[in-house]
C-alpha positions as CSV (number, residue, x, y, z in Angstrom):
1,X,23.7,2.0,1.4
2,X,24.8,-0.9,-0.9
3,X,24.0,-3.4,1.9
4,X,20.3,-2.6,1.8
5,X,20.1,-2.3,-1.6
6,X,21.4,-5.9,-2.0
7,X,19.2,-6.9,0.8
8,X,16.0,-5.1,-1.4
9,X,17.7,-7.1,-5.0
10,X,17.7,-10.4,-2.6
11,X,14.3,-9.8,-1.5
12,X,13.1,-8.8,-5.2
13,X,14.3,-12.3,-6.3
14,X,12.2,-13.9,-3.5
15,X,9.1,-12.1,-4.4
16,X,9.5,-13.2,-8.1
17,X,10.1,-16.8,-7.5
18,X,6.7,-16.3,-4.7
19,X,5.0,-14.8,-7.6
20,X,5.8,-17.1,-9.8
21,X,4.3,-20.3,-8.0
22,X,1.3,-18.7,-6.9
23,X,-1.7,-20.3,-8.3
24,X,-4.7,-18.0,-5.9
25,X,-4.0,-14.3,-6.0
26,X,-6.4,-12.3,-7.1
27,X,-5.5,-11.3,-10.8
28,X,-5.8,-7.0,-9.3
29,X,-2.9,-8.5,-6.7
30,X,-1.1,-10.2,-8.5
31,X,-0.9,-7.4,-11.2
32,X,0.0,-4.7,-9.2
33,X,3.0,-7.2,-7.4
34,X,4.2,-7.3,-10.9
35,X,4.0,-3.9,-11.7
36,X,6.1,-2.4,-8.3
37,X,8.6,-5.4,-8.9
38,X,9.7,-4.0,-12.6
39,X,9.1,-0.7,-10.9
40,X,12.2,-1.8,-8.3
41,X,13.9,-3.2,-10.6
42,X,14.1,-0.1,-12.9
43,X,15.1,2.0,-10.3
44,X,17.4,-0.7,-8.9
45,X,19.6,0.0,-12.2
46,X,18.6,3.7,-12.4
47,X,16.5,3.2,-15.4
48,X,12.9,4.6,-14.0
49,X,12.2,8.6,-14.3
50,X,10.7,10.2,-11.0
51,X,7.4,10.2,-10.9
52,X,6.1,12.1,-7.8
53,X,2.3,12.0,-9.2
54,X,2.6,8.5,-8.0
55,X,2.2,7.1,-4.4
56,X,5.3,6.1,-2.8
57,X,6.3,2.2,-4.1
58,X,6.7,1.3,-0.3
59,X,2.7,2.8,0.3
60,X,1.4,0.7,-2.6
61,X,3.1,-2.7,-1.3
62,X,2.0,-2.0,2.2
63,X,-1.6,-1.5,0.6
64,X,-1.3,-4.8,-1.1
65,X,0.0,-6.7,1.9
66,X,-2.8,-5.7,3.9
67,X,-4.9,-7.7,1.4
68,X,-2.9,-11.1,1.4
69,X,-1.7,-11.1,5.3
70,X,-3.8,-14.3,6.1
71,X,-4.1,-15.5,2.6
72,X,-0.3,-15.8,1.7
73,X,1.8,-15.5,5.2
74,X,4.7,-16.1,2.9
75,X,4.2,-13.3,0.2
76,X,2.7,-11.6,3.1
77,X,6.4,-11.7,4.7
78,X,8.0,-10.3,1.7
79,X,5.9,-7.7,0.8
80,X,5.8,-6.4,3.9
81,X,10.4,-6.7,3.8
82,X,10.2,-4.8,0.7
83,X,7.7,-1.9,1.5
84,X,10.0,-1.5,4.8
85,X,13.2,-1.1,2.2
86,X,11.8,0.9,0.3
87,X,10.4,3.2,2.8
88,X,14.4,3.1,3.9
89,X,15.5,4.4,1.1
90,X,13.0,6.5,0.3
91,X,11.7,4.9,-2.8
């Protein structure tokens, strides 16, 4: 299990540095990128309560890919790597 959860911090890193030079995301996109990434990262060092009211973290990335896949092919890419982690471990 350690393996893919340094696969999911490597990918993390990817999406913030994608996030960070993107200059055309809708602000609703971009916002809710932000908001799973601190979500992974809190449970990523076991800081984030359960929340089962929530939808799945993996759901809510695939949702958001689905928006961006011809837009941003490269966030498109990560998104997508992440949701599939996730969904892995169950997150």
């Amino acid at each position: 299990m350690s393996e893919e959860l340094e696969r999911l911090r490597a990918t993390v890193r990817e999406l913030e540095a994608e996030l960070k030079s993107l200059h055309q995301v809708d602000p609703q996109t971009k916002s809710l990128l932000e908001e799973v990434r601190a979500e992974i990262e809190a449970k990523l060092h076991g800081s984030a309560a359960e929340s089962p009211a929530r939808e799945l973290l993996s759901t809510r990335l695939s949702a958001a890919a689905e928006r961006m896949e011809t837009t941003h092919p490269t966030l498109f890419g990560l998104v997508t790597r992440l949701a599939d982690a996730l969904a892995q471990l169950g997150i």
